[in-house]
C-alpha positions as CSV (number, residue, x, y, z in Angstrom):
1,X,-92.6,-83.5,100.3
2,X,-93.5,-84.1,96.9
3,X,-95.5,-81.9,94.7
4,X,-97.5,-85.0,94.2
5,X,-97.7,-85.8,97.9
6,X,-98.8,-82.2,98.7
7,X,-101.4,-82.4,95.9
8,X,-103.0,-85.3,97.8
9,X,-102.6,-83.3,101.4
10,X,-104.2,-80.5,99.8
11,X,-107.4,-82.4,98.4
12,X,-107.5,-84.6,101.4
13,X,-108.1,-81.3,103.5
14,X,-110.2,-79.5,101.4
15,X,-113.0,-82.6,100.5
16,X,-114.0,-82.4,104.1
17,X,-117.4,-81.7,103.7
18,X,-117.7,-78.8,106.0
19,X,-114.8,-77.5,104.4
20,X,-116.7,-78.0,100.8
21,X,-119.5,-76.1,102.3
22,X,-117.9,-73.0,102.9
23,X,-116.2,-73.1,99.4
24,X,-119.6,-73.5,98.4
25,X,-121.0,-70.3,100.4
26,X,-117.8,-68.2,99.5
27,X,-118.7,-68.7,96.1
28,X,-121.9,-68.1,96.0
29,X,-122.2,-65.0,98.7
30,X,-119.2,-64.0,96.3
31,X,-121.0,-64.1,92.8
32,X,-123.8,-62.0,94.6
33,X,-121.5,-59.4,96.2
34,X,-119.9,-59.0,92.4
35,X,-123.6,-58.7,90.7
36,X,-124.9,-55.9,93.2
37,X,-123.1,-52.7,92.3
38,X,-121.0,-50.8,94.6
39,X,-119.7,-52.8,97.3
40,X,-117.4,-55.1,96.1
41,X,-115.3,-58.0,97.5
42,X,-113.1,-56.3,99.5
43,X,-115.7,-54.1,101.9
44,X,-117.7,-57.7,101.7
45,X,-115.0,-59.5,103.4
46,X,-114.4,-56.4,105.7
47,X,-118.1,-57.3,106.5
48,X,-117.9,-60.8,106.7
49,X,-114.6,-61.1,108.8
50,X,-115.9,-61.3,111.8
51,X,-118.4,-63.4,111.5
52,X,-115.6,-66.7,110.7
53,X,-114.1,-66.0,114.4
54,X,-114.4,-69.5,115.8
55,X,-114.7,-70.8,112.5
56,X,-111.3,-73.6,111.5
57,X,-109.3,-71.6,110.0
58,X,-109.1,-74.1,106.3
59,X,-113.2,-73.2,106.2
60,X,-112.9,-69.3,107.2
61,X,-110.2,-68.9,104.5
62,X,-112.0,-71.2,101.8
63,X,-115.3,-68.9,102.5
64,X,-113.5,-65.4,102.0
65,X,-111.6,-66.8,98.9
66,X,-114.3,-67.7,97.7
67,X,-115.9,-64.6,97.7
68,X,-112.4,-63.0,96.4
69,X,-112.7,-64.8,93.0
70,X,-116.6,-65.3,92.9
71,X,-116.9,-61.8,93.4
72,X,-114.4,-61.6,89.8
73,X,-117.5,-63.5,88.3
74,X,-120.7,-62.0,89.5
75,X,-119.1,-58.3,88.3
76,X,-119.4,-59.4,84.4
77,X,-123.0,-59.8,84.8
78,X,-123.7,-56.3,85.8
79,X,-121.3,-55.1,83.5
80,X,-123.1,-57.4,80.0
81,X,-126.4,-56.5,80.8
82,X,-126.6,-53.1,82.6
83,X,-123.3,-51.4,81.4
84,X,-122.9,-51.0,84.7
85,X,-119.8,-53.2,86.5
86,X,-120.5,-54.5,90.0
87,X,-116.9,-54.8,90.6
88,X,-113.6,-52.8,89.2
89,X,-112.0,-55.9,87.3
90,X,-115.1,-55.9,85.1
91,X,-115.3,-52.5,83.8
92,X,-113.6,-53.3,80.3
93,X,-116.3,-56.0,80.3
94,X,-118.8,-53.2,79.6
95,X,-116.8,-52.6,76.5
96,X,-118.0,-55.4,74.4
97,X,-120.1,-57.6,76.7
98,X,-123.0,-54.9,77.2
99,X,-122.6,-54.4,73.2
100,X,-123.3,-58.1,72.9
101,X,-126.2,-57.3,75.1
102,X,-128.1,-55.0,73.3
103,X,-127.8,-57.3,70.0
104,X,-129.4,-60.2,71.5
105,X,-126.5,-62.5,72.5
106,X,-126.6,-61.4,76.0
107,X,-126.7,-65.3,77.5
108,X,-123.4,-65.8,75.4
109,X,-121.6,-63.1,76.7
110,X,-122.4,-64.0,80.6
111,X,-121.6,-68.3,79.2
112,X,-118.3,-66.9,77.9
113,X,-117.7,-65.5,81.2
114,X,-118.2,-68.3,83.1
115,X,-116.5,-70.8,80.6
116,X,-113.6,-68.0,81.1
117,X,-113.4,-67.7,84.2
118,X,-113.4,-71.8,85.2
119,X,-110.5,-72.0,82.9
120,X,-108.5,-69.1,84.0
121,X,-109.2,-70.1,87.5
122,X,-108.2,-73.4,86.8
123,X,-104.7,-72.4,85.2
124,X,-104.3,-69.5,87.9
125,X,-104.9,-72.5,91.2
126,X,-102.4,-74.9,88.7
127,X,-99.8,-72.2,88.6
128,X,-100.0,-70.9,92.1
129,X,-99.8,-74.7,93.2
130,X,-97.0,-74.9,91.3
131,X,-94.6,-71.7,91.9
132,X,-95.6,-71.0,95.5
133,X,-93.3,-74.1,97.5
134,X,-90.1,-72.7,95.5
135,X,-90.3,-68.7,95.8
136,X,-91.3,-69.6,99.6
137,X,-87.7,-71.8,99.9
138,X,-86.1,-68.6,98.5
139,X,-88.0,-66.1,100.9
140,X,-86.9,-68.0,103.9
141,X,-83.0,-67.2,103.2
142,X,-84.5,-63.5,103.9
143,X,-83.0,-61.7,107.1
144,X,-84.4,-58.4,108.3
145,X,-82.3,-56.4,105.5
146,X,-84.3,-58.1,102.6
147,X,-87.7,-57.8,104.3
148,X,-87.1,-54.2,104.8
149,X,-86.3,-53.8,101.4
150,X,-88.8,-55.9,100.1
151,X,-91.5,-53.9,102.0
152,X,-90.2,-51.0,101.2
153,X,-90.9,-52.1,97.4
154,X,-94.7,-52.9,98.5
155,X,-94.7,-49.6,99.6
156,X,-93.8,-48.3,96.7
157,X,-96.1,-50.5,94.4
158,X,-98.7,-49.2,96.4
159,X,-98.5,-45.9,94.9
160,X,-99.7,-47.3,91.3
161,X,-103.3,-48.1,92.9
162,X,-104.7,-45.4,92.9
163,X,-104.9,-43.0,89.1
164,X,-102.6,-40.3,91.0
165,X,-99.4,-40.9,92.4
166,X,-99.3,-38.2,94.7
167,X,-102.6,-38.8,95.8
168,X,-101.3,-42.4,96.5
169,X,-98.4,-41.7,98.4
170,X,-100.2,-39.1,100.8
171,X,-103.0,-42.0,101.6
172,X,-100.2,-44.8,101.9
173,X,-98.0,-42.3,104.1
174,X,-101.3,-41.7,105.9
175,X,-101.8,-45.6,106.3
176,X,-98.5,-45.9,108.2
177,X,-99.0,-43.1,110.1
178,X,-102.2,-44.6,111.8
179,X,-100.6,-48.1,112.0
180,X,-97.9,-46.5,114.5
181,X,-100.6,-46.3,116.9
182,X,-100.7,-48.5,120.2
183,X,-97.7,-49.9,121.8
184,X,-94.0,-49.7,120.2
185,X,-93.6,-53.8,120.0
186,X,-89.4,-53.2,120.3
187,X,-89.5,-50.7,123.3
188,X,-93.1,-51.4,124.7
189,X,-93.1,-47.5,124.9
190,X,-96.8,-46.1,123.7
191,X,-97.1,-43.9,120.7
192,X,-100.0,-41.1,119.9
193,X,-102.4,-42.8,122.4
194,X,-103.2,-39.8,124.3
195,X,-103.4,-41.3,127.4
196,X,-106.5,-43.4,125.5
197,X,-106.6,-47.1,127.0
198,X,-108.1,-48.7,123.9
199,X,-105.0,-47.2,121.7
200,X,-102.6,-49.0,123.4
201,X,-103.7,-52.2,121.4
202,X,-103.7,-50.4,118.0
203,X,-106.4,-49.8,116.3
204,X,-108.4,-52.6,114.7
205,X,-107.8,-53.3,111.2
206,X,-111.4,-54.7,111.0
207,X,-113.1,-51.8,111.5
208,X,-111.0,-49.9,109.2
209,X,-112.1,-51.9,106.2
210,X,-115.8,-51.7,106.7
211,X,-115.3,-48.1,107.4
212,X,-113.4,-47.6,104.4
213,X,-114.6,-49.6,101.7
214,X,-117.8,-50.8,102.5
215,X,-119.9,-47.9,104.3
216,X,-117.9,-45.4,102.5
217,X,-119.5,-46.7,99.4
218,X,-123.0,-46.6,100.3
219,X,-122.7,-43.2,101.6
220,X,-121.4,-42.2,98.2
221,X,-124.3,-44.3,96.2
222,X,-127.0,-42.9,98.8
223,X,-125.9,-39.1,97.7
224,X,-125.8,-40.0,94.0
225,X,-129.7,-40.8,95.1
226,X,-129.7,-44.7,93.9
227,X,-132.6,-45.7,95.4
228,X,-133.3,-48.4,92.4
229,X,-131.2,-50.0,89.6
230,X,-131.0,-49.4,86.1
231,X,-133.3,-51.5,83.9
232,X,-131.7,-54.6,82.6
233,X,-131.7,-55.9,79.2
234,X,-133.4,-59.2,78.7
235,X,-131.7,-62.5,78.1
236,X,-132.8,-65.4,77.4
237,X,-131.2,-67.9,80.1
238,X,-131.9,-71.1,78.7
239,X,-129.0,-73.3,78.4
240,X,-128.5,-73.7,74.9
241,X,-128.6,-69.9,74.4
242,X,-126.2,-69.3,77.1
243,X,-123.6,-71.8,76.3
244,X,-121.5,-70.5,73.0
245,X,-120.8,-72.0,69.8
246,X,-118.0,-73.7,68.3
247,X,-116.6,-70.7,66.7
248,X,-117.1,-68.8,69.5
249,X,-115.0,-71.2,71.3
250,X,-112.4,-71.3,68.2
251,X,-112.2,-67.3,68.7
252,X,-111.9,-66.9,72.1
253,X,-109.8,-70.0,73.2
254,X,-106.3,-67.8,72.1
255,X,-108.0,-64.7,74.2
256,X,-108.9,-67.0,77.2
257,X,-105.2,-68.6,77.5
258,X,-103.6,-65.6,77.1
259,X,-105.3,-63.7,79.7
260,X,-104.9,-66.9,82.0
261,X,-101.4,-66.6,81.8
262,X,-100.8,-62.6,81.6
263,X,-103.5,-62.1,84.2
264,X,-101.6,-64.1,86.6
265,X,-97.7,-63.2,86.6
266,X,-99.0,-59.6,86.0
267,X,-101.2,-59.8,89.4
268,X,-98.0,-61.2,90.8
269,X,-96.2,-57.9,91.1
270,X,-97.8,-56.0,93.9
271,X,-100.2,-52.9,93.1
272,X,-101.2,-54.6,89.4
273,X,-104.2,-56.2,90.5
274,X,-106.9,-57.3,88.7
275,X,-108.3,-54.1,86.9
276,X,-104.9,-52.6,85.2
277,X,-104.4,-56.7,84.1
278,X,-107.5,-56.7,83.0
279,X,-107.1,-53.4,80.3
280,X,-104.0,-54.5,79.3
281,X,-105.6,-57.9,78.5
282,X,-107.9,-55.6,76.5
283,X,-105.5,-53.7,74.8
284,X,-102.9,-56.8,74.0
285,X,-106.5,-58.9,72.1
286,X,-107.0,-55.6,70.3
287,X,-103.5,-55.3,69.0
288,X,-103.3,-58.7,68.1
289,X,-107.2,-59.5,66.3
290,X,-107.5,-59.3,62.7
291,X,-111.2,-58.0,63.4
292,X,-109.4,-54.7,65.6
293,X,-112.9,-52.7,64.2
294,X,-115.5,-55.2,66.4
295,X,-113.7,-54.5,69.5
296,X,-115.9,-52.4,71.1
297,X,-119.1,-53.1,69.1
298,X,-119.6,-56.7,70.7
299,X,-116.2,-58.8,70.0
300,X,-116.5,-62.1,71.5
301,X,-113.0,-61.7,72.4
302,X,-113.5,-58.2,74.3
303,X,-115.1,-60.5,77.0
304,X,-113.0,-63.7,76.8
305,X,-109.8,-62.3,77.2
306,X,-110.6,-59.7,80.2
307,X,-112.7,-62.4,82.4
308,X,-110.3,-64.4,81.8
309,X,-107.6,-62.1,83.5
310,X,-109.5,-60.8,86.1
311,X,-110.2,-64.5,87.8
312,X,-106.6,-65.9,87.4
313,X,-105.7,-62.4,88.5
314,X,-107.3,-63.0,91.5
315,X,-104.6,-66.9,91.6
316,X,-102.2,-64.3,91.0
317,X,-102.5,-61.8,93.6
318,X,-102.4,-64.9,96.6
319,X,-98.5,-65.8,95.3
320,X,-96.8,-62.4,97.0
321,X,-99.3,-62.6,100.1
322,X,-99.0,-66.2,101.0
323,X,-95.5,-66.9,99.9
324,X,-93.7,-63.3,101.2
325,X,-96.3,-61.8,103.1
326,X,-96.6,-58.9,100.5
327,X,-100.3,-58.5,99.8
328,X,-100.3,-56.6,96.4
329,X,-104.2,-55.8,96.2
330,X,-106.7,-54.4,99.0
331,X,-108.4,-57.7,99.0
332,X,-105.4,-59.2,99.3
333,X,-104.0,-56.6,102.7
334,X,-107.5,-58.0,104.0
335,X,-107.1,-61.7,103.5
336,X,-103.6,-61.0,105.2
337,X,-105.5,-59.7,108.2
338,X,-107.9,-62.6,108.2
339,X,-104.9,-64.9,108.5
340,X,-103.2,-63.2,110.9
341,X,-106.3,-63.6,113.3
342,X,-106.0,-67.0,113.2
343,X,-102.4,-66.5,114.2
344,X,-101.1,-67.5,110.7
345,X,-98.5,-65.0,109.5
346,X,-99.1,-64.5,105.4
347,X,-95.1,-65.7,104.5
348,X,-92.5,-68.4,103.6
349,X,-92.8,-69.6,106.5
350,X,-96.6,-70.4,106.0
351,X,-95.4,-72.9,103.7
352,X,-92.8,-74.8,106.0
353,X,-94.9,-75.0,109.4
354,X,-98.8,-74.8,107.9
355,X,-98.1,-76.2,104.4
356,X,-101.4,-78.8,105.1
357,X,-103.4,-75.5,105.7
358,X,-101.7,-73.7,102.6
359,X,-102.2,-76.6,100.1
360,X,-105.7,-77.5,101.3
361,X,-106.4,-73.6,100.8
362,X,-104.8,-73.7,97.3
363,X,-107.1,-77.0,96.7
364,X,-110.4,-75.2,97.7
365,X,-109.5,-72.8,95.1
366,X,-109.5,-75.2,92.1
367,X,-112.5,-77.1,93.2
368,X,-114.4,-73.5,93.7
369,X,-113.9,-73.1,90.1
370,X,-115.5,-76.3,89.6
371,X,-118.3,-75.1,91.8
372,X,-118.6,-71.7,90.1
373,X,-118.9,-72.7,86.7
374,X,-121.4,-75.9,87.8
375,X,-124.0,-73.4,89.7
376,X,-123.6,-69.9,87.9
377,X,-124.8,-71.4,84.4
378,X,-128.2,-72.6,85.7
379,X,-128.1,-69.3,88.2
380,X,-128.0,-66.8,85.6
381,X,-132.0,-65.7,86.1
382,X,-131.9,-65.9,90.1
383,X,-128.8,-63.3,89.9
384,X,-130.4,-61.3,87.1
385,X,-133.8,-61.5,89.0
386,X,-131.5,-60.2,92.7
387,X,-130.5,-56.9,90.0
388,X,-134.1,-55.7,90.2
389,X,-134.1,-55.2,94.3
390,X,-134.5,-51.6,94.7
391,X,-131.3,-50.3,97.0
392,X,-133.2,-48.5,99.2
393,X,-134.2,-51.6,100.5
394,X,-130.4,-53.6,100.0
395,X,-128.1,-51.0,101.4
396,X,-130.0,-50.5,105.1
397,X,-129.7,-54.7,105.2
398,X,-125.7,-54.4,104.6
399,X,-125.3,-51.4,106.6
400,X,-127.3,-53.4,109.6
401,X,-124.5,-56.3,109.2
402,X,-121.1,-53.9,108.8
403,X,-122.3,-51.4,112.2
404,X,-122.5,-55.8,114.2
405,X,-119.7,-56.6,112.1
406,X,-117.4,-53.8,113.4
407,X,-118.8,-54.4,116.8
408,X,-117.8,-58.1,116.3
409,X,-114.4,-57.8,115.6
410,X,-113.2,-57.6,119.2
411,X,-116.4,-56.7,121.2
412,X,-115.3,-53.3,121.7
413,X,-118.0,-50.1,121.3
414,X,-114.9,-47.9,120.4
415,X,-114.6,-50.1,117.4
416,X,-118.1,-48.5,116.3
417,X,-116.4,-44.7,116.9
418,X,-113.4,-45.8,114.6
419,X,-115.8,-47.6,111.6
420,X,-117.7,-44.2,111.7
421,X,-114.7,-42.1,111.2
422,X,-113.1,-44.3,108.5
423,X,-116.2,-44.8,107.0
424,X,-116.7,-40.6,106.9
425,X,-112.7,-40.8,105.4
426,X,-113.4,-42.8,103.3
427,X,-116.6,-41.1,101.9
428,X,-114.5,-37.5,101.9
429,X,-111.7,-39.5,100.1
430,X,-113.5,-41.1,97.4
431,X,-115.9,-37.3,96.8
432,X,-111.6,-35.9,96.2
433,X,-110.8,-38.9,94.3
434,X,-107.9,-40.3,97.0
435,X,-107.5,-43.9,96.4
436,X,-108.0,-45.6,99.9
437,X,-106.4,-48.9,98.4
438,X,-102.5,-47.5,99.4
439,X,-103.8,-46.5,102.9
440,X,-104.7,-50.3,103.9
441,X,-102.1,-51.3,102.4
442,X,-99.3,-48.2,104.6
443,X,-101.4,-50.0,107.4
444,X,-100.4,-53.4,106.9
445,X,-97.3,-53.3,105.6
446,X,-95.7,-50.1,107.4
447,X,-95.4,-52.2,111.3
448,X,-93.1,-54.9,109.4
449,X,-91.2,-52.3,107.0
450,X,-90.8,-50.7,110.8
451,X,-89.8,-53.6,112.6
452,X,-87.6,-55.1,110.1
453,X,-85.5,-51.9,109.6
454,X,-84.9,-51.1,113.0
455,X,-83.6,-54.9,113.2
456,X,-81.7,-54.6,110.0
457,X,-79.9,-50.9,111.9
458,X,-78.7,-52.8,114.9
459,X,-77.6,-56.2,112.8
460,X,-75.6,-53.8,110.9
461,X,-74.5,-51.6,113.7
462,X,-76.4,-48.5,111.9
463,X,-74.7,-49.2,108.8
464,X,-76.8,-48.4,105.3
465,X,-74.5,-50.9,103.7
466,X,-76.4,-53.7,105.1
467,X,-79.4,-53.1,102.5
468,X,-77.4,-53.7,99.6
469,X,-74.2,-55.8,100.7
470,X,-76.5,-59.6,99.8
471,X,-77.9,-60.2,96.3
472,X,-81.1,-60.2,97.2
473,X,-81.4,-56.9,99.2
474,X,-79.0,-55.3,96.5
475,X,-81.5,-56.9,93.6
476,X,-84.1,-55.3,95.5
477,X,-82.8,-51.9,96.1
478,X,-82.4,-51.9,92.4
479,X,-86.1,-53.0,91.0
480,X,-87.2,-50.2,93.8
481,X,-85.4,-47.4,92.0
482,X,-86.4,-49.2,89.0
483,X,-90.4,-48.9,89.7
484,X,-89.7,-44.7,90.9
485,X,-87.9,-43.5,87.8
486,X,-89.7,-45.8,85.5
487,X,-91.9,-43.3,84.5
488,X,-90.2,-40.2,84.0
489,X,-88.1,-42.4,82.1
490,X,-90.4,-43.6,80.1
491,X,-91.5,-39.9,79.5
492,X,-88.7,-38.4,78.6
493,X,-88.7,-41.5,76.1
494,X,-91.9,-40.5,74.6
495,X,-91.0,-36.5,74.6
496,X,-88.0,-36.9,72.5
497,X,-89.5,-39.2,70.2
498,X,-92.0,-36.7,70.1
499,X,-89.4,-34.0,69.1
500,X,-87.7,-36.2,66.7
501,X,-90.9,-36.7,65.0
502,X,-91.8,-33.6,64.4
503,X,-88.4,-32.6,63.3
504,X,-88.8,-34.8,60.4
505,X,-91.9,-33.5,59.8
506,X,-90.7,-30.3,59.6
507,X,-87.9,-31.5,57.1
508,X,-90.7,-33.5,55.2
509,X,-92.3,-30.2,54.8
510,X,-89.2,-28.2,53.9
């Protein structure tokens, strides 16, 4: 088929009108989820999982998207007027956007955001639409030698997502350990059950998410004592003070396709994400202005440039889940799951037996954008108004839906016991700064890094050859040890450059 034709496919699935409204929910429940502090999209689609059982698969996957790249949104408005970002993508919005703020132009800042954001989204949806179909054709020449090497590489991305990479590794390592769990799906033998009938199923990922991300954060914000939120600034919210002027447009249009672009090819690669895109969006704008003084004292371009990376990073992140079955982001490992429950397997092959539900997905994207930017402008006062809700009152709501949620997932009381635990490692890994990110991640990725190598073994007879004896496996291999020594290399750089400097110093001084 046609780019063309599949363009038309796409739209024809995803103007159903009950399809258009769950778009419409995602995005709105999203924007909401980024403007409340703390909990972020990634426990809110833990939360709301469950609930889109029964749901058609096109609507339950337009809803949580949705809330993936609305939640990108809602996290600049908490970060422009409280200094204070709902979600992790928007924390170099606090640079210059809360600066803007305090001098009054507060409205422009959150209009520059959503003008940002629509256009990053609608480059990010473009790009995805257009680069997905041909990486997919190239995926499906894999055998089980490149899949184990390519998981192997998620693996090892994983490690970048949390600040330390030892810290990383132990949750990632800790991820896989729990995902051997339930019955061994080549020898139908059971593994650390215990003799515990519910184990022999594996434990389910639902559960785990909440537990982790979402409860875990309120028990962290409950003994910090946030029983009400900061005072916001006032902003004036009519239109013509939100929307920004010509030469705001002029100064920011560079910043805005730029971070389109670099947002999106850098979310490709897995463990990137949205946040580190989103700094080095930062730092390139700084690098690059004429103005480098007004960064951080309210350049217009300090919020242009990041927004607009975080949303197409969020376009970005969908390319290795959908088209290789490598989700590179948290969110992303818990999209993957979503799909899987409706007996879609994230990969190339997604794109060869379900490409109606794949390009109907990728056209809900674009025309939430359209929806974001059409309802967040006039919506500015109803989400600045939801900031003022004490939490004491907001968390025991959401902590009411994640305890039916993880009951939801499959019916099963146990599924309670295992959301407490992960919720209580979650809490004990955040108060010891372990990133939990890697651990989903181990989870979802460590069965198929399994699998696929013990394939690749008897294919090859036990042979170690067989990981490096194709191209691809061997090109692989290569960007694997590539990503480990990357940064000692890159240290040993700097040291000696360090040395050589100073040894000219010294000679200067002489």
């Amino acid at each position: 088929m046609t780019l063309f034709s599949n363009l038309i496919m796409g739209f024809g699935q995803a103007l159903i009108p009950i399809v258009l409204l769950y778009t419409l929910i995602g995005t709105v429940v999203g924007t909401a989820i980024g403007v409340l502090p703390g909990l972020g999209p990634a426990g809110t689609l833990g939360i709301l999982l469950p609930i889109t059982f029964g749901l058609d698969p096109l609507c339950a996957m337009a809803m949580l998207c949705g809330i993936y790249y609305g939640a990108q949104y809602g996290g600049s408005i908490t970060s422009i007027l409280l200094n204070m970002p709902g979600e992790s993508a928007s924390v170099v919005t606090c640079l210059d956007g809360h600066e803007m703020a305090k001098q009054g132009r507060g409205g422009v800042a959150l209009g520059m955001s959503a003008i940002g954001s629509f256009i990053a989204g609608t480059i990010g949806t473009l790009l995805l639409y257009l680069i997905g179909a041909p990486i997919a054709e190239v995926a499906l020449a894999f055998g089980p030698a490149e899949y184990t090497v390519l998981m192997l590489l998620g693996l090892t991305m994983a490690t970048s997502l949390g600040g330390n990479q030892l810290r990383s590794v132990i949750t990632c390592m800790l991820g896989i350990l729990f995902a051997t769990i339930g019955t061994d799906s080549l020898t139908g033998v059971n593994r650390f059950t215990f003799g515990v009938t519910s184990l022999e199923q594996g434990i389910e990922l639902v559960p785990i998410l909440m537990g982790l991300f979402a409860m875990s954060e309120i028990l962290g914000d409950m003994e910090k004592g946030m029983v009400s939120n900061p005072d916001v600034l006032g902003v004036s919210t009519r239109l013509r003070d939100v929307l920004p002027t010509k030469t705001d447009m002029k100064e920011s249009m560079g910043a805005m396709t730029r971070g389109s672009f670099g947002g999106f090819f850098l979310s490709i690669l897995p463990g990137i994400g949205a946040a580190a895109s989103s700094f080095i969006s930062y730092a390139v704008e700084r690098r690059i202005s004429k103005n480098p003084e007004k960064f951080g004292h309210g350049a217009i371009q300090g919020v242009a440039g990041p927004e607009s990376t975080n949303n197409s990073a969020s376009c970005g992140a969908m390319v290795p889940l959908l088209t290789l079955g490598v989700p590179g982001t948290a969110t992303a490992a818990i999209l993957a799951g979503g799909l899987m429950m409706y007996g879609l397997t994230p990969g190339p092959l997604l794109f060869r037996d379900h490409a109606q539900f794949v390009y109907g997905l990728i056209a809900t994207m674009f025309i939430g954008n359209i929806m974001l930017v059409i309802l967040n402008l006039p919506l500015i006062s109803v989400w600045i108004r939801m900031l003022k809700v004490p939490l004491h009152i907001l968390y025991p709501v959401v902590m009411a839906f994640i305890i039916v949620g993880g009951y939801c997932a499959a019916f099963n009381t146990n599924d309670l016991i295992v959301l407490a635990v992960f919720a209580l490692l979650g809490y004990i890994a955040h108060k010891n700064r372990f990133p939990v990110a890697p651990f989903v991640l181990g989870y979802f990725l460590g069965p198929m890094f399994e699998g696929n190598l013990r394939r690749a073994l008897i294919v090859g007879r036990g042979d170690l050859l067989i990981f490096v004896e194709r191209p691809i496996s061997a090109a692989l291999v290569v960007l694997i040890f590539i990503v480990l020594l990357g940064p000692s290399v890159s240290w040993l750089i700097k040291s000696w450059l360090k040395a050589r400097k100073s040894e000219d110093d010294n000679k200067i001084t002489i």
